[in-house]
N, CA and C of each residue as an Amber inpcrd file, in Angstrom:
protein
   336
  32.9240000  10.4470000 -38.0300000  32.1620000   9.2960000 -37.6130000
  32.0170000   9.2400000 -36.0910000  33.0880000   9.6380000 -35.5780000
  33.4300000   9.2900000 -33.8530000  32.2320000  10.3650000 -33.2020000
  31.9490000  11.7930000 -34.1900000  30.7090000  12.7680000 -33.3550000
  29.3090000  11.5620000 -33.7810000  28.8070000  11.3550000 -35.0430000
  27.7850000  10.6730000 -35.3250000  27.6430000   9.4040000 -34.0990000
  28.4410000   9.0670000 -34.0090000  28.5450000   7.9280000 -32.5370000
  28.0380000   8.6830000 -31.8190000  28.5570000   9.2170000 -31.0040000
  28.4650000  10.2260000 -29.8740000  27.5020000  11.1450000 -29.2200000
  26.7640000  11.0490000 -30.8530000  25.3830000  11.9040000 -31.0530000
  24.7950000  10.8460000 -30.9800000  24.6160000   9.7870000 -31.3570000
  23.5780000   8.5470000 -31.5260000  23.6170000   8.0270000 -29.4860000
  24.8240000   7.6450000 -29.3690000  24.5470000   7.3250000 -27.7730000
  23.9230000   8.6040000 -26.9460000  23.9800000  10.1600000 -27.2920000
  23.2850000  10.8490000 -26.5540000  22.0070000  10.9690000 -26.8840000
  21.6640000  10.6730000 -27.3610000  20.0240000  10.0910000 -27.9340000
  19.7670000   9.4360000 -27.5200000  19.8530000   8.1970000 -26.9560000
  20.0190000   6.6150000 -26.6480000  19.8670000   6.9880000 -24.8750000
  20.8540000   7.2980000 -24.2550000  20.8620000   7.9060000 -23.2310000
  19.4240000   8.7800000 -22.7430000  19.8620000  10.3130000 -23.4050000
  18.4130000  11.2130000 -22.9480000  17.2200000  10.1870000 -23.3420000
  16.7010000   9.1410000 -24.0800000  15.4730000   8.5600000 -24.4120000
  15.2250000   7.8330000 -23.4440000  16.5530000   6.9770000 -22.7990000
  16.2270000   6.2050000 -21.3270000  15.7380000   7.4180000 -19.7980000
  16.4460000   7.8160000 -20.3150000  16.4230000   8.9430000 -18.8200000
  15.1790000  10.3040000 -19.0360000  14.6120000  10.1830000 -19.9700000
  13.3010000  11.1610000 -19.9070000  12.1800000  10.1340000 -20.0750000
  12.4730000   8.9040000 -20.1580000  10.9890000   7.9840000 -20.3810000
  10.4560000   7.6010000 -21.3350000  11.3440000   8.6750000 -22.3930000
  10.5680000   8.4460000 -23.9630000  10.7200000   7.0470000 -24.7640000
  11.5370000   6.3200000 -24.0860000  12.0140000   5.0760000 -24.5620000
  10.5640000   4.0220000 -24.5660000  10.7660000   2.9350000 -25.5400000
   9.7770000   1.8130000 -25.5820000   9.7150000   0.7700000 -24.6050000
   9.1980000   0.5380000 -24.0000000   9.3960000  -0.4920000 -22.7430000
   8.0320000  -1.5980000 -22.8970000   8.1680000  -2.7280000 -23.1900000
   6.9420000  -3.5330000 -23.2290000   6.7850000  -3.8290000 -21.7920000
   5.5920000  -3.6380000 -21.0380000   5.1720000  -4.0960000 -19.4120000
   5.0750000  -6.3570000 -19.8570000   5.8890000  -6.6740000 -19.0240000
   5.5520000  -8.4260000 -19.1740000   3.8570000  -8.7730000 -19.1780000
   3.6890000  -9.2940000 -19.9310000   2.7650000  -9.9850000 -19.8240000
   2.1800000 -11.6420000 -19.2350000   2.2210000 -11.8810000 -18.1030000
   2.1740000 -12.6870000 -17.0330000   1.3150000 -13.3360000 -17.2360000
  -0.0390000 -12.5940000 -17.9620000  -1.1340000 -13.9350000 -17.6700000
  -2.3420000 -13.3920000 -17.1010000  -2.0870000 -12.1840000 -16.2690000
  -2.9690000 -11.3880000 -15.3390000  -4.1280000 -10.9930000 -16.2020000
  -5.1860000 -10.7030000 -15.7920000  -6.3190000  -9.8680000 -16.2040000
  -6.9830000  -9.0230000 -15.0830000  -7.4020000  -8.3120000 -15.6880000
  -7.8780000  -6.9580000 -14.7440000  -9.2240000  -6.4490000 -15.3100000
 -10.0660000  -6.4200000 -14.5840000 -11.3450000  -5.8660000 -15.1160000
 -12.0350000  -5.1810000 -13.7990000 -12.4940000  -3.8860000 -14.3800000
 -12.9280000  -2.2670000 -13.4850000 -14.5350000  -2.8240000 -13.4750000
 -14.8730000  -3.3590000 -12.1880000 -16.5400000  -3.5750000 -11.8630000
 -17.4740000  -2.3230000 -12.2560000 -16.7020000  -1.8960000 -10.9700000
 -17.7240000  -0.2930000 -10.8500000 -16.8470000   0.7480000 -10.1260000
 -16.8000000   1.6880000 -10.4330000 -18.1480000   2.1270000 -11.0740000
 -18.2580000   2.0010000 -12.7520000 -19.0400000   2.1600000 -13.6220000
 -19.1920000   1.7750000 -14.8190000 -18.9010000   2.7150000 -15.1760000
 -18.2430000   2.6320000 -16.8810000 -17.6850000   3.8320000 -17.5700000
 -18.6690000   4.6390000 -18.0100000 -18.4590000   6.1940000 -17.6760000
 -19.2480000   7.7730000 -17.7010000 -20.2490000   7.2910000 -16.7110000
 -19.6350000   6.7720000 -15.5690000 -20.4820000   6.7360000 -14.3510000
 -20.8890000   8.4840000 -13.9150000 -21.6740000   9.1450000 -13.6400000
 -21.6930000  10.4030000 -12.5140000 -21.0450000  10.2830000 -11.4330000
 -20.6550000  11.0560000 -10.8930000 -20.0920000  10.1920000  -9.4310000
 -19.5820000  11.4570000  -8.2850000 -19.3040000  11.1750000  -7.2980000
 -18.8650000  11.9380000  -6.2540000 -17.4800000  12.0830000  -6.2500000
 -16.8230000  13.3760000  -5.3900000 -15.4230000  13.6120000  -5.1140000
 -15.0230000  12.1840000  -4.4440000 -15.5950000  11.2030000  -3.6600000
 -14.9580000   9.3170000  -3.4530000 -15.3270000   8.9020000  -4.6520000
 -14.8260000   8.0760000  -4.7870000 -15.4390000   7.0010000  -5.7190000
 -14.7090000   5.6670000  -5.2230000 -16.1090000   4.6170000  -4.4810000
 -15.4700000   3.8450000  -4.4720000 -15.2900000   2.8440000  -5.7600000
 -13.8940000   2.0200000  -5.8450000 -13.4010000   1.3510000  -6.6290000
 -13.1570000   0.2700000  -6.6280000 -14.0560000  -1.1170000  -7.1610000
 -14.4890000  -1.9090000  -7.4420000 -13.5650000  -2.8280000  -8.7410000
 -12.5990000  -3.7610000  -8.3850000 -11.4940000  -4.0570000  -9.5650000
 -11.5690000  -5.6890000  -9.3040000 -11.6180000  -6.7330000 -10.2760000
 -10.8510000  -7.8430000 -10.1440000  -9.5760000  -7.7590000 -10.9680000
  -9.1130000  -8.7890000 -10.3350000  -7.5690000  -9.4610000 -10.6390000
  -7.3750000 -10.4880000 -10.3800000  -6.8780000 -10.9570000 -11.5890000
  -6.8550000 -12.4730000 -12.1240000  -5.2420000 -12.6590000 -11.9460000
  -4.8190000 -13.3920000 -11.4390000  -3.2060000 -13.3490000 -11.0570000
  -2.7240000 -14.3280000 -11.6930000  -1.6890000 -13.8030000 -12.5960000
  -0.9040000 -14.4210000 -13.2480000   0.1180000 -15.0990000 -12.6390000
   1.4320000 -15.0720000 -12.8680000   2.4010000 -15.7860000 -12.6270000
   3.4780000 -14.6930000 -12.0120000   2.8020000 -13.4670000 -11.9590000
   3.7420000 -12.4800000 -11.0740000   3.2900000 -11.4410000 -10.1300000
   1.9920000 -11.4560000 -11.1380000   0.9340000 -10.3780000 -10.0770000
   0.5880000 -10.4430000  -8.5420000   1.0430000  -9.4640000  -7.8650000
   0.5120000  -9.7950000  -6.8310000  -0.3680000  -8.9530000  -6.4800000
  -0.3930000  -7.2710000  -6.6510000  -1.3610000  -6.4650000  -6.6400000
  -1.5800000  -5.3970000  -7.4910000  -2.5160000  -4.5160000  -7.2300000
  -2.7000000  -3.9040000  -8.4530000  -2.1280000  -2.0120000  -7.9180000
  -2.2960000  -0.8000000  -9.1570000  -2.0340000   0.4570000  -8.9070000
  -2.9600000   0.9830000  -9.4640000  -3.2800000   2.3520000  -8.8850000
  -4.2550000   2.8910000  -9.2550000  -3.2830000   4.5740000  -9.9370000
  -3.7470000   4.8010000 -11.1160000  -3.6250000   6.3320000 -11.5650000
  -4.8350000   6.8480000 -12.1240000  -5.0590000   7.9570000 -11.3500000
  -5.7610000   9.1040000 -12.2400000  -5.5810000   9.9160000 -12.9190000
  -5.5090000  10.3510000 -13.4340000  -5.5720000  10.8400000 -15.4750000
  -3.2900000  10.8240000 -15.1770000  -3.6020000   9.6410000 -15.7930000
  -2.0580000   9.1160000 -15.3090000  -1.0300000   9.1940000 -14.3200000
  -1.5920000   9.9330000 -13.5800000  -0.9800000  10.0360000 -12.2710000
  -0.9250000   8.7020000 -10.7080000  -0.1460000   8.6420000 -10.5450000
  -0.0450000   7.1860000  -9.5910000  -0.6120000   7.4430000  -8.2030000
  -1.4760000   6.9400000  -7.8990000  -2.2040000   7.2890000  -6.4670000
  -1.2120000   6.7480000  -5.5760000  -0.7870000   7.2790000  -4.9680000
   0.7410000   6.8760000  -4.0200000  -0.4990000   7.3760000  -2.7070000
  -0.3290000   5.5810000  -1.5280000  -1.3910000   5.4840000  -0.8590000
  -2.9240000   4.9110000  -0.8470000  -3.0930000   4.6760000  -2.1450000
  -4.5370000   4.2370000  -2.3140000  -4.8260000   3.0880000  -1.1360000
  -5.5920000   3.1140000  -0.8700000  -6.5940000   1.9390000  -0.0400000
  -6.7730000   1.0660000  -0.3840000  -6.7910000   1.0010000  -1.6470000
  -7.8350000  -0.7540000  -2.7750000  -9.0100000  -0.0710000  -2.9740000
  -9.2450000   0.4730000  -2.1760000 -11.1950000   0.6510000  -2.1230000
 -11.5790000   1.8250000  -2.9920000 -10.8780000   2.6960000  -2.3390000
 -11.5080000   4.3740000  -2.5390000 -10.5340000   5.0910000  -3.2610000
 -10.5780000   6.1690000  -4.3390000 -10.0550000   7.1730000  -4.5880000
 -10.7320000   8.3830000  -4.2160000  -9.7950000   9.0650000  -3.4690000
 -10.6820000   9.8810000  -3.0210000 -10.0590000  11.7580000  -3.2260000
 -11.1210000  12.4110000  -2.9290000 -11.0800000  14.0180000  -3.5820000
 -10.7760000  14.3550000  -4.4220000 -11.7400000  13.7080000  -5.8570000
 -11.6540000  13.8570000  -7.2600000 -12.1920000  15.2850000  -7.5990000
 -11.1430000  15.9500000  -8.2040000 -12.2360000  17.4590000  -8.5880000
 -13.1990000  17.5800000  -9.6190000 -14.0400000  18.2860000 -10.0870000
 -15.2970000  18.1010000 -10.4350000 -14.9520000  17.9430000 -12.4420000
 -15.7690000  17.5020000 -13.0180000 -15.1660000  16.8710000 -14.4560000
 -14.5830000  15.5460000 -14.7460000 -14.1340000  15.5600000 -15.9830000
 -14.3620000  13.8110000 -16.3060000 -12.7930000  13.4500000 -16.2540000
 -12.9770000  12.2270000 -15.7050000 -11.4050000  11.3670000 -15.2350000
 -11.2070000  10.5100000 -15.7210000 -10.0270000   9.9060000 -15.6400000
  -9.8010000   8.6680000 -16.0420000  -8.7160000   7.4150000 -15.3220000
  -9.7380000   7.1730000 -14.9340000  -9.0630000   5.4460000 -13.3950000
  -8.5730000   4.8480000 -14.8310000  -6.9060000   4.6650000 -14.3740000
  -6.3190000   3.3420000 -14.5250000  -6.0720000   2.3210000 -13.6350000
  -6.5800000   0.9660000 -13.9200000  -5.6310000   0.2170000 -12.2530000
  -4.7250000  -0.6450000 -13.1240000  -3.5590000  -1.0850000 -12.5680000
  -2.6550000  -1.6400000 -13.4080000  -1.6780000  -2.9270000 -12.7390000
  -1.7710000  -4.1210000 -13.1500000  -1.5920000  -5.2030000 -12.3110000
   0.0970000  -4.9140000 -11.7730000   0.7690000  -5.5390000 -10.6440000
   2.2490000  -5.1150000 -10.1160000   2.7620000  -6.2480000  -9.7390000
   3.8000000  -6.3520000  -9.7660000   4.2440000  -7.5170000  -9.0330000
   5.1690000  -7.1590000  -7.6570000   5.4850000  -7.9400000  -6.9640000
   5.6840000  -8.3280000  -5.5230000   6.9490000  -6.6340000  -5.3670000
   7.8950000  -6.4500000  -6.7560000   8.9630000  -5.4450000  -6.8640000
   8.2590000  -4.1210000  -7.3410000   6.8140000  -3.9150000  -7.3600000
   5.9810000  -3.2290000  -7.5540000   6.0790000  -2.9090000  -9.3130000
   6.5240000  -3.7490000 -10.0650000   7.1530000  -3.2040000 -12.1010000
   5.5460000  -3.1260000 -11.9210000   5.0260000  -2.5840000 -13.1510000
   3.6390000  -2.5780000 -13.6950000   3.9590000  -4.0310000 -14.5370000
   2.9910000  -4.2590000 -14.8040000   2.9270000  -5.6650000 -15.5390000
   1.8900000  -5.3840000 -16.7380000   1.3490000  -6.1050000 -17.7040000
   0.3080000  -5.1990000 -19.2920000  -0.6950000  -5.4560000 -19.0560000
  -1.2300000  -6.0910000 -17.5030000  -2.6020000  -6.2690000 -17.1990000
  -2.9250000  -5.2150000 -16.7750000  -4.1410000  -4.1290000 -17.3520000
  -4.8600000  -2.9130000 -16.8260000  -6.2540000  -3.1180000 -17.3160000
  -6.8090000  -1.9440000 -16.4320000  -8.1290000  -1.5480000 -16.6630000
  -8.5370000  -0.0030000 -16.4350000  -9.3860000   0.8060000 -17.3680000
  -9.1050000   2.1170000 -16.9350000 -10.8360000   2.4070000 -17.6830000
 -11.1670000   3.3150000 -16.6840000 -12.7540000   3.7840000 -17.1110000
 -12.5090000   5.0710000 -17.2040000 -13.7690000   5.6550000 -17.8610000
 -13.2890000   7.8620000 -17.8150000 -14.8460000   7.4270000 -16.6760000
 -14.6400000   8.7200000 -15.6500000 -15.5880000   8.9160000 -14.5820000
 -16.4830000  10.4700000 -14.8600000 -17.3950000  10.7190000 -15.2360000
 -17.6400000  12.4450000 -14.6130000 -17.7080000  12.8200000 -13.2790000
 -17.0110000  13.7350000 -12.5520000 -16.8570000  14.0280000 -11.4090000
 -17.9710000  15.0190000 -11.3900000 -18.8740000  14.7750000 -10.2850000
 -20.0900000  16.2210000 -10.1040000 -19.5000000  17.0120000  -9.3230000
């Protein structure tokens, strides 16, 4: 019984520490909606990026990932030197400790 334990907490463990675990993002209240560019926009290596945010009760700003990747640096405005083919903008509401919060918005782009 004492390995079946042992095996169950190393499961439990590796699921926190590789990510695979379930995590609900809070839901605050926020809303998020992607202006423009519009989804299967054409578009250039910039694209500027056009987002409201409706602020909930924790939101204070938003994140941007491309094809899930976290734009570490974004501007607000611009994503910029998209390579050529189709993408996909997430922006995702944050609060003040930067958590993601379940307010998002995400368009697919074709890059020319």
């Amino acid at each position: 019984m004492r390995r079946i334990g042992a095996l169950v907490a190393a499961i439990g463990l590796f699921t926190l520490c590789s990510g695979a675990g379930v995590f609900a993002a809070t839901d605050d209240g926020s809303k998020l909606t992607i202006t423009s560019p519009a989804p299967g926009a054409k578009v250039g290596k910039d694209i500027e990026l056009v987002y409201e945010l409706t602020k909930g009760t924790q939101a204070t700003h938003a994140h941007c990932f491309v094809d899930g990747e976290y734009q570490k640096g974004w501007d607000k405005k611009t994503v910029k030197g998209m390579s050529p083919g189709t993408h996909e903008i997430k922006v995702v509401a944050a609060d003040k400790d930067h958590q993601m919060l379940a307010a998002e918005a995400a368009i697919k782009v074709e890059v020319q």
